[in-house]
N, C-alpha and C positions, 0 to 999 in steps of 0.2 A: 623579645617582643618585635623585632626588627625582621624575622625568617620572612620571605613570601609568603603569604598563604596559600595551601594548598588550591585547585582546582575540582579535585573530586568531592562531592559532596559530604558522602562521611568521611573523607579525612577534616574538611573544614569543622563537622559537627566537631569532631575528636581534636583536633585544632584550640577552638574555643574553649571547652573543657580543661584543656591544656591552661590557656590564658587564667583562667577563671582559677584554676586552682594555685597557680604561684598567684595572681592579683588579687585577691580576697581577703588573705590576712593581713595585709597589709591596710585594708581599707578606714579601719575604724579608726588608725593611726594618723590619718588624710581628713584633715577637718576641713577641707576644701570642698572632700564630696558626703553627700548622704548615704552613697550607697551601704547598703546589706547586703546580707548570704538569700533574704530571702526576692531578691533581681534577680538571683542568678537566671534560672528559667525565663524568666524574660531578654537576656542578655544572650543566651542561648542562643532562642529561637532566634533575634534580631540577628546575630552574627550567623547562623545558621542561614537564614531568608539570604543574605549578604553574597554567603559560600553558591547558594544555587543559582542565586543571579549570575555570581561570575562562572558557573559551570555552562552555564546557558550561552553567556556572551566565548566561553572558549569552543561549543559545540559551532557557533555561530561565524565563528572565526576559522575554523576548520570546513566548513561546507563552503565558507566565499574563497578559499584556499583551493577546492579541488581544481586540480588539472589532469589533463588529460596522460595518464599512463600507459593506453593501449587500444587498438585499434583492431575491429577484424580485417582480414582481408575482404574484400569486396566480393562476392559470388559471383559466379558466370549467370545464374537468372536472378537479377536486382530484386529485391522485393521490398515493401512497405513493412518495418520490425514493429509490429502491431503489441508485442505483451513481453512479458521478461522475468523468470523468477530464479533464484540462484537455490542449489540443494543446501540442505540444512548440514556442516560440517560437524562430522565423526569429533568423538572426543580428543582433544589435541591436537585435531586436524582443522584447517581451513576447505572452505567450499571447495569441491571441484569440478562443479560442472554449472552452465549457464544455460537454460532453455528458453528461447527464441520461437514465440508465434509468429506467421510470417503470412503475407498477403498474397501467396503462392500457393496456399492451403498445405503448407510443410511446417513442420516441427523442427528447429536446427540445434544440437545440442553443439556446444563449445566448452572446451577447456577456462577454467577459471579464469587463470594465470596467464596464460598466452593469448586465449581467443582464437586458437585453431579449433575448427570444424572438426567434430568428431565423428555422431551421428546427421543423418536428417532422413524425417519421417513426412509419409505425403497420404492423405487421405482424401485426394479425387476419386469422385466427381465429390465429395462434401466441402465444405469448409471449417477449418478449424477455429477455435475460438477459444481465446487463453491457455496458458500454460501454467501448472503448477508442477513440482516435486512432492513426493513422498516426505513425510516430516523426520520419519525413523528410516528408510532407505532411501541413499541419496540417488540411486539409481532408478527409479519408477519415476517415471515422467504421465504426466495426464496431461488429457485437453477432451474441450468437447465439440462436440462437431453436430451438422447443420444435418446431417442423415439421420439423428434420432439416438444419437449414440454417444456416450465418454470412452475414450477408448484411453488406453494405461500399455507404455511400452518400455524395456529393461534394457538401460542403454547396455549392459552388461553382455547381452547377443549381438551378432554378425544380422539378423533376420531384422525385416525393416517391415517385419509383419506384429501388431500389437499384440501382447501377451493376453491382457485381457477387458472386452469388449463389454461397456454396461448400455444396456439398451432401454428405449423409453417406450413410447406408447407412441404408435402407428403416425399419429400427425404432430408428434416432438419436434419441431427443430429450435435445438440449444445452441444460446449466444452466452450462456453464461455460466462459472459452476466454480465450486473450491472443495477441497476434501477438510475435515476436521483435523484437530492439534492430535487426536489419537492415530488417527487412520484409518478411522472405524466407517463411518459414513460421511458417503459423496453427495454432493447435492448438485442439481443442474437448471438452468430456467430457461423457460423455452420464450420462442417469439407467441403471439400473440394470434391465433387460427381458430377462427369462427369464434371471436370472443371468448376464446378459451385462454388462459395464461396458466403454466404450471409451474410448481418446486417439486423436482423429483429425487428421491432419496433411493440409494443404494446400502447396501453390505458393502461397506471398502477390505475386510477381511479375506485373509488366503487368495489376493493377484495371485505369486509365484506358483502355489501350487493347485492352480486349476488355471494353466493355461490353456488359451484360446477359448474358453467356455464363455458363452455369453451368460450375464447374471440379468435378473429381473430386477423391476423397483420392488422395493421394501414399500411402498404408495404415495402418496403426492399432498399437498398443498396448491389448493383451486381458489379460495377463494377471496383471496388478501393483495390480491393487487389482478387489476384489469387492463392491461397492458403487459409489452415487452418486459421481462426480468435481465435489465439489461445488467446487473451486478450481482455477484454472490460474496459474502466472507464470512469464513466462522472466525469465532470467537481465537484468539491469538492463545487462551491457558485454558478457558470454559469447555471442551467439547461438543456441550447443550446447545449451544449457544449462536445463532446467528442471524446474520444480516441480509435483509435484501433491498436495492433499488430496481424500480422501473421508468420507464417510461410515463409511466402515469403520475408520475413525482412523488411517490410517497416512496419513505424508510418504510420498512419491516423489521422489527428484531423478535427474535422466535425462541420459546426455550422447545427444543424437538423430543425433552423427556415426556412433556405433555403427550394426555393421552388422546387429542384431536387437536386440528387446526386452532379453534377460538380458542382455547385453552392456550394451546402454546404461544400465541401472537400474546408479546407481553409489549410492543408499544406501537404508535403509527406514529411517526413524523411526515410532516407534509414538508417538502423542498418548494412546492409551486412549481417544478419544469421538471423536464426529462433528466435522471440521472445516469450522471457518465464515471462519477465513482466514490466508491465508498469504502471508510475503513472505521478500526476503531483505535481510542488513542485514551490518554488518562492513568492515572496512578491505576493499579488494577482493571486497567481499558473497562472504564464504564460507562466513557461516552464514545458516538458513533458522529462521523461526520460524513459529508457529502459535496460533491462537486458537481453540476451540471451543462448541459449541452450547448446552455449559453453564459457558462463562464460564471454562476453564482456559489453561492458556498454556504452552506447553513451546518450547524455546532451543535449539538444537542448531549446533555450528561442525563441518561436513565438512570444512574442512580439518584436521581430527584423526584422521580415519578410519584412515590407516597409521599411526600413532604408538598408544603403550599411554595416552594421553591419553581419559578419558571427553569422548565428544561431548556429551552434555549441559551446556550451562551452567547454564539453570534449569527448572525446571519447578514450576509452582503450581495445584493441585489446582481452588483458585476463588479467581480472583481478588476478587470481592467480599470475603473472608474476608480477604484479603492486605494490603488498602490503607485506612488508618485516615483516613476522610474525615468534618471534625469537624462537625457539624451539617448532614451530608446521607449519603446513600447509595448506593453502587456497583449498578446494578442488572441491568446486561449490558455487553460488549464489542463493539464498532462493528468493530475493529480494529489496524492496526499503523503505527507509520511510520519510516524510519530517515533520520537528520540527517546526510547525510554533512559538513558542517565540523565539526560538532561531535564527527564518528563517535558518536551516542548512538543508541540504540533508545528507540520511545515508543508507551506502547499508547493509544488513546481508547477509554472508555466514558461510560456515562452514565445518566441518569436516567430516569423515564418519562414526567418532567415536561419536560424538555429539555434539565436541566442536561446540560452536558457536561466528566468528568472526562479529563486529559492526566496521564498516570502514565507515570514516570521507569524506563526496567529497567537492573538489573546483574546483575553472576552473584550479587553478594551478597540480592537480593531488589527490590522495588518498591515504591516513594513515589510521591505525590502530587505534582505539579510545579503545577497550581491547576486552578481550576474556569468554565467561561464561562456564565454564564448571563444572562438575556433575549433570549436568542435564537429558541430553540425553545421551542414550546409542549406537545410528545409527543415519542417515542420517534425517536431520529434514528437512523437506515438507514446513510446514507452518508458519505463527505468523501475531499477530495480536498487534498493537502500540496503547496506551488506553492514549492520554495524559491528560485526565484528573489528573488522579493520578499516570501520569508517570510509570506505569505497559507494562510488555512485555507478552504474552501469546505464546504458542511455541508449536507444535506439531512435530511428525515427521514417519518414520519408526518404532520405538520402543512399539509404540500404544501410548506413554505416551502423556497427555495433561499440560504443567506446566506453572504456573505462575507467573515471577519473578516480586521482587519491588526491589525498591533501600535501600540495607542494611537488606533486610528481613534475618530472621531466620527460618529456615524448622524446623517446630517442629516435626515432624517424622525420629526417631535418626534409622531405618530399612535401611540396606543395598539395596540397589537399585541393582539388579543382572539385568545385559542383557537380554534383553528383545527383543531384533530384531525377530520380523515376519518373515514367508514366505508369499510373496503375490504373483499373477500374475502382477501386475500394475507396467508399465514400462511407462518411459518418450517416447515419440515416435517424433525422431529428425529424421530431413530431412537433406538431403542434399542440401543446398541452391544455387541456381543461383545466381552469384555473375554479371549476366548481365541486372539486372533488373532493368528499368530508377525507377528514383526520380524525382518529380517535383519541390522539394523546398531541398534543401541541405544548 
């Protein structure tokens, strides 16, 4: 009875059971207590609730823990690290590659481990916008870009020309896009041209072998948001399954088996302001959340949609206003991330100095879980969550690219001197219609 208890959750469940089965027979012998065999489920679940709390508070202990383990080197043209996604690691294998959107209209691909520059990819005159990996090849890099087109390149070649080009319709230009957990279909969202806003769908099927071929849309989604689609994500296990923000404040979540738009639009969530990002999070990700262009955050679980259950968990007006952070300050939201061991949701923001706050959500509101600082020198952009080995990757304003682990040590004892760029690249916020129906609130 005296072991620590475990941290991991079902070791705790298995833990308890443990407990339960040497202290039970003994109990009827114990005229001190009432207990019976038939608490046990209830003793269970309490020491089980017990085990996740403290999995929660050990994930929570490990993220105010990160430090900085690694650094790029700085590039000869500085740029703004606008997005960041790491490839998905081969069986037994760790990530190996890190792709970098960059404010330069280049793609920069780096080594996990070290943070040497491997590739980089440049698409002037367009501009690029996001970066993801291939889920099943760690080598297919995407992004979409402002000429009308997703282009997909194999860091696996010497050629810094993209393997294969998905093109849109004549007055396309996409700020936003993610491919499915299959790899089956890409979807992209364009800005906002003669009141037109679209979701365009490709065949993500056979890149490799039909290089250089430009592919058509598979067709679009017009008419579920009036504005910029300034965010796309599918579904993390669903492949059906996705999410869009705009500009216009509204969520989107879509099943795309449907055989038209109204059909497949299975919810509307209203944010009230421009959306700057979106993910989804929950035991079988069934809820979808949101951050916007002025720092708010709204929570939403569709799996309540048929039930008289409000979807909303939480919603906060500004989070700066929310989170009591003692001798510094909230000054924007990066974005979102969700810990599936721990099941917890977590927002990052941060400073304009660098700091970087990790704030804890519940439906009862949001804390402070701690703060990383020396790292960044200006306003950070991006980051990317690697739970495999619980690593944070971070880019920002400063050009720098860094990598923190929990309890690392920077072996480069070099003063780190400001570093903040001049860029042209502005966040470009709208002014929102706060008259815009919702169909699912």
């Amino acid at each position: 009875f005296f072991l620590s208890p475990p941290q991991d959750v079902i070791a705790g469940f298995l833990y308890a059971i443990l407990i339960l089965l040497v202290f039970l027979p003994f109990v009827d012998q114990i005229d001190n207590f009432n207990l019976t065999y038939k608490y046990a489920p209830l003793i269970i679940i309490t020491l089980g609730s017990a085990f996740e709390m403290a999995a929660v508070e050990k994930i929570e202990e490990q993220l105010a823990s990160l430090r900085i383990a690694k650094r790029s080197a700085l590039s000869e043209e500085p740029a703004y690290l606008l997005d960041i996604d790491v490839s998905t690691p081969a069986q037994s294998e760790g990530s190996r590659f890190v792709a970098v959107s960059c404010s330069n209209k280049s793609i920069r691909v780096y080594n996990r481990d070290t943070l040497n520059l491997l590739r980089e990819y440049s698409s002037c005159p367009g501009i690029l916008n996001g970066v993801k990996f291939a889920h099943a090849c760690d080598s297919l890099v995407f992004s979409a870009c402002s000429d009308g087109t997703v282009k997909c390149w194999d860091i696996r070649l010497a050629t810094e020309k993209a393997v294969q080009v998905f093109s849109g319709y004549p007055s396309n230009v996409f700020i936003s896009f993610d491919i499915n957990c299959s790899d089956l279909i890409l979807c992209a969202g364009t800005e906002e041209v003669e009141k037109d806003t679209f979701l365009v769908f490709w065949d993500a099927r056979g890149v490799t072998d039909c290089a250089s071929k430009t592919k058509e849309p598979l067709g679009v989604y017009s008419e579920s948001h009036n504005d910029d689609v300034t965010k796309i994500c599918f579904h993390p296990v669903e492949p059906n399954l996705v999410v869009s923000g705009s500009t216009d404040g509204l969520v989107n979540v879509f099943d795309i088996n449907k055989d038209n738009e109204d059909d497949a639009l299975i919810s509307t969530c209203n944010s009230d302001s421009s959306v700057s990002f979106i993910g989804w999070s929950g035991k079988d990700y069934k809820q979808v959340y949101c951050t916007t262009h002025d720092e708010s955050f709204c929570w939403w679980d569709i799996a309540r949609l048929d039930t008289e259950e409000p979807i909303t968990l939480l919603r906060v007006l500004d989070v700066r206003d929310a989170v009591c952070i003692e001798n510094d300050s909230l000054h924007y939201l990066v974005g979102g991330l969700y810990h599936e061991k721990a099941d917890k949701l977590f927002l990052m923001g941060g400073t304009s100095t660098g700091h970087i706050h990790l704030i804890s959500c519940g439906t009862d509101g949001l804390s402070l879980v701690g703060t990383l600082c020396g790292g960044h020198s200006a306003t950070v952009r991006s980051f990317c969550w690697n739970l495999t080995d619980e690593s944070l990757l971070t880019g920002g304003e400063d050009a720098q690219l860094l990598l923190w682990k929990p309890g690392a040590v920077e072996r480069s004892l070099a003063k780190k001197a400001s570093m903040k760029i001049a860029s042209s690249v502005q966040k470009r916020v709208r002014v929102h219609n706060s008259s815009l129906k919702s169909r699912k609130m």
